[in-house]
C-alpha positions, 0 to 999 in steps of 0.5 A: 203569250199571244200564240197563233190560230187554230181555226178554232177547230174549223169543221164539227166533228174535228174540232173535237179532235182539236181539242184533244191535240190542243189544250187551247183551241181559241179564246184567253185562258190562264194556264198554270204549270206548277208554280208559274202561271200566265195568260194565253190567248189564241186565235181563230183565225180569218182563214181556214185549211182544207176544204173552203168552209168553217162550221161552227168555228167562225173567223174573228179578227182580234185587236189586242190593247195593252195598257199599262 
């Protein structure tokens, strides 16, 4: 699954409370609900929400390559 952005937390401290909201705040992670199992990644983002700043949550653009 390819989700949308987070921003990745934008400010500190409220990326911690991101992270207690959203199990995935950014990154590729493998999740696992009983017996499925599959790949998430989410995005920071290139933008951000509210004040205009990102502390410790820099924006990325990512280019997804799928391959067979």
């Amino acid at each position: 699954q390819i989700s949308g952005h987070t921003h990745g937390g934008q400010i500190w401290p409220f990326g911690q409370l991101v992270k207690l909201a959203q199990p995935y705040v950014e990154g590729l992670h493998t999740h696992r609900e009983g017996e499925a199992s599959g790949q998430i990644f989410v995005s920071r983002g290139v933008g951000y929400w509210g004040p205009p700043m990102r502390v410790g949550a820099a924006p990325e653009i990512v280019k997804i390559v799928l391959t067979a």
